[in-house]
C-alpha positions as protocol buffer text, in pm:
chain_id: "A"
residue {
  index: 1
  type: UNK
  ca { x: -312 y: -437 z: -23 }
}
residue {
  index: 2
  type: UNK
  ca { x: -499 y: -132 z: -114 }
}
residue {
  index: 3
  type: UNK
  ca { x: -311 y: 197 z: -274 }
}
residue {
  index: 4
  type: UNK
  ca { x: -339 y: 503 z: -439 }
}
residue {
  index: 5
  type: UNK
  ca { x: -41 y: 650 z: -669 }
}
residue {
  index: 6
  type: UNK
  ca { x: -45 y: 1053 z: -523 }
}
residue {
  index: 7
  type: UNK
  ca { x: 213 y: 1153 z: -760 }
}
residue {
  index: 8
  type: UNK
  ca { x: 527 y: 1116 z: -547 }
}
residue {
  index: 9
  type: UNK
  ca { x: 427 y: 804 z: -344 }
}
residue {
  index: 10
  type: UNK
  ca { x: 239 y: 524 z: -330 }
}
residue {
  index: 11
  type: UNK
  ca { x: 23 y: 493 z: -38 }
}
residue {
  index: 12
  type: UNK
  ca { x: -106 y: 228 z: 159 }
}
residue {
  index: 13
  type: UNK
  ca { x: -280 y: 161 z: 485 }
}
residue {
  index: 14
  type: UNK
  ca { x: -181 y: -72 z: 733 }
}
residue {
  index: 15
  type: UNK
  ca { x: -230 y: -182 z: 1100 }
}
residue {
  index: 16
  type: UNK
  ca { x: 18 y: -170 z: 1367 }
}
residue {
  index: 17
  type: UNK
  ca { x: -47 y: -468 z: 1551 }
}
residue {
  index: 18
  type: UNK
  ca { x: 107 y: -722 z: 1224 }
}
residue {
  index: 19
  type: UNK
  ca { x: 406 y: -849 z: 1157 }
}
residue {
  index: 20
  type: UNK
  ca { x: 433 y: -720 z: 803 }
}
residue {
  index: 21
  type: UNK
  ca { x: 381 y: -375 z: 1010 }
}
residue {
  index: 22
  type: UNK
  ca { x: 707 y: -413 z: 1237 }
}
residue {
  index: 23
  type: UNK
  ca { x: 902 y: -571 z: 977 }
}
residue {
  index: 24
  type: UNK
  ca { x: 852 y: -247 z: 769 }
}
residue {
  index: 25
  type: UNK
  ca { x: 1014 y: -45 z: 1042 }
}
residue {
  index: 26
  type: UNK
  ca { x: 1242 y: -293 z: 1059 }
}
residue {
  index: 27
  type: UNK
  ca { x: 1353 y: -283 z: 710 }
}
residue {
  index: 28
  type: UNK
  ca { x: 1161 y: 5 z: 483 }
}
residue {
  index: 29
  type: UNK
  ca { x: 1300 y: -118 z: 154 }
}
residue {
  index: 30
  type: UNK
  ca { x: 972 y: -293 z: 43 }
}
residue {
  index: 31
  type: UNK
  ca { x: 839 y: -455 z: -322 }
}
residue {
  index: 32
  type: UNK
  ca { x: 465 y: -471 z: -494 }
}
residue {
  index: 33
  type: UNK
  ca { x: 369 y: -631 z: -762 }
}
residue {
  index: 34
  type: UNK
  ca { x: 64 y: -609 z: -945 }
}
residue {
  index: 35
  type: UNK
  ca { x: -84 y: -843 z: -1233 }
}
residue {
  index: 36
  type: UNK
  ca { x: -371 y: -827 z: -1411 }
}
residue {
  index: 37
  type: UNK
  ca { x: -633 y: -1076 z: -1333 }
}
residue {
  index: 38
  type: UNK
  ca { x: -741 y: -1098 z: -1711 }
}
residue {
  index: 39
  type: UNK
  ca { x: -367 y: -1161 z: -1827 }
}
residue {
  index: 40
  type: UNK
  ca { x: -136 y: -1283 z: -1559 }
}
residue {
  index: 41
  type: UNK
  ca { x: 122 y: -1224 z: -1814 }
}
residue {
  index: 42
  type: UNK
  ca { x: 117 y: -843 z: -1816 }
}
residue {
  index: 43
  type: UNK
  ca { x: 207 y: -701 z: -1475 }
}
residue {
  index: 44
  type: UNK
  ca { x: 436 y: -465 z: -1284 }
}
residue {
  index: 45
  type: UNK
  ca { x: 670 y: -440 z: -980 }
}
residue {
  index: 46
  type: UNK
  ca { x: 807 y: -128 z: -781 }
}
residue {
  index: 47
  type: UNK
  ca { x: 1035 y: -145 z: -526 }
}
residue {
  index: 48
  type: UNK
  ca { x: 1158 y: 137 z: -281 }
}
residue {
  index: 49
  type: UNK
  ca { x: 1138 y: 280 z: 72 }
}
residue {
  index: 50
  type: UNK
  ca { x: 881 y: 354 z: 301 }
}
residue {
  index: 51
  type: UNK
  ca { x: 1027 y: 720 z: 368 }
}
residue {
  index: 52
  type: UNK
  ca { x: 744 y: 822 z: 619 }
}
residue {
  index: 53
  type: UNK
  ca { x: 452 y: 668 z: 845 }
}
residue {
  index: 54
  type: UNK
  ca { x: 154 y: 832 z: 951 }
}
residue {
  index: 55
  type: UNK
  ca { x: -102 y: 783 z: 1211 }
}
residue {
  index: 56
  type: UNK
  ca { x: -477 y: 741 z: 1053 }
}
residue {
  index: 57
  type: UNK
  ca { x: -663 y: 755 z: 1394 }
}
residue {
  index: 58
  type: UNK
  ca { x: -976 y: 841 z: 1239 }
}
residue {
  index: 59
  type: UNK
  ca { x: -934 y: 621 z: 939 }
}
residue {
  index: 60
  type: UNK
  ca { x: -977 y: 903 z: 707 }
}
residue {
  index: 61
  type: UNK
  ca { x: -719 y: 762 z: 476 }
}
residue {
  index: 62
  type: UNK
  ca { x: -871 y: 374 z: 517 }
}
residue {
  index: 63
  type: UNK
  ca { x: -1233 y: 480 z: 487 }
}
residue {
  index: 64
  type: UNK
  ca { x: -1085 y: 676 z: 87 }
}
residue {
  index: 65
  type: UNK
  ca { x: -947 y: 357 z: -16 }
}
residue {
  index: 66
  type: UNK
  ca { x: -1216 y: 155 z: 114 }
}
residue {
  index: 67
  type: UNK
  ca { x: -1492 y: 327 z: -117 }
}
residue {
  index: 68
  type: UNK
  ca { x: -1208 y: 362 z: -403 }
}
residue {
  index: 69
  type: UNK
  ca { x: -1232 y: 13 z: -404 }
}
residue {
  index: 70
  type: UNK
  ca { x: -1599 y: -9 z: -388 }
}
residue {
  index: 71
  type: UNK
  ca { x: -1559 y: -221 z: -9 }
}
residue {
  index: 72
  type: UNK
  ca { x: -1930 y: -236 z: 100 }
}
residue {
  index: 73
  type: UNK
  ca { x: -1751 y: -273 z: 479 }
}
residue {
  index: 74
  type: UNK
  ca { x: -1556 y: -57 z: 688 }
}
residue {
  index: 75
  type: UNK
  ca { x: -1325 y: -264 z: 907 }
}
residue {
  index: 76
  type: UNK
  ca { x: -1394 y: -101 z: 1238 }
}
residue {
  index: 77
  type: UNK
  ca { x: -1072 y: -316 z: 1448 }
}
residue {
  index: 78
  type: UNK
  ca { x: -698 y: -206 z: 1486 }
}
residue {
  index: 79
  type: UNK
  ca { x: -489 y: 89 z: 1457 }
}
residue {
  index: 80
  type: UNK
  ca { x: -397 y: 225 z: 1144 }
}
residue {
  index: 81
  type: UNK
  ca { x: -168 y: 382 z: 974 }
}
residue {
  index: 82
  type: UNK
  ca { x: -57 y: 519 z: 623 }
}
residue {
  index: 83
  type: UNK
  ca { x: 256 y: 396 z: 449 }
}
residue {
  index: 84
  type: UNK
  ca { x: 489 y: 651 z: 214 }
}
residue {
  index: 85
  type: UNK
  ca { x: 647 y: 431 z: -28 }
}
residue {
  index: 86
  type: UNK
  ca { x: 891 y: 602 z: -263 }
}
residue {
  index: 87
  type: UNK
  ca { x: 954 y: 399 z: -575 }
}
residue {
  index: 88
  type: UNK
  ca { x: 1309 y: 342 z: -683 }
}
residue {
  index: 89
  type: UNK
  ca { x: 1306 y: 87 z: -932 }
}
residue {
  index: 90
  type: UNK
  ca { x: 1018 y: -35 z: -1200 }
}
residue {
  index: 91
  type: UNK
  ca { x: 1019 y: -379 z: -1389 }
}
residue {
  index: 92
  type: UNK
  ca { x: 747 y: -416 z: -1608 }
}
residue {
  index: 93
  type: UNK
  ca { x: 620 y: -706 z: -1844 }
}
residue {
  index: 94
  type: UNK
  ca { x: 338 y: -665 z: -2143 }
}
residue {
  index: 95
  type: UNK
  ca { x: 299 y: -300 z: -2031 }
}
């Protein structure tokens, strides 16, 4: 999934109409992991709570991320919305 790190959350966008989406306000405690594709060796997991979801009805937030990761598409389907994860708890390896 794609995020940005705003200095108190990590933030993600998400549709409504997926499981993953109503599991999540099921249950907000979530985890990510990232590894580096050159090293799958050195990589990084957060876990914490979604403490807030927002409505992106214009896809503002989507359309950032999008070009921050150099998408040449916009996705132009479902509902969206941005996820508030605070991070409790980091385990990293090689870092």
């Amino acid at each position: 999934m794609w995020f940005v790190w705003d200095g108190g959350y990590l933030k993600f966008t998400h549709v409504t109409n997926r499981q993953k989406y109503r599991n999540i306000r099921h249950d907000p405690h979530i985890a990510v992991s990232i590894t580096d594709v050159d090293d799958p060796y050195t990589a990084a997991e957060f876990r914490g709570v979604v403490e807030r979801i927002e409505e992106d009805p214009g896809r503002a937030f989507y359309e950032t991320l999008a070009k921050r990761y150099d998408a040449p598409w916009g996705y132009p389907g479902d509902p969206r919305v941005i996820l508030f994860m605070k991070i409790e708890h980091v385990a990293v390896q090689n870092l």
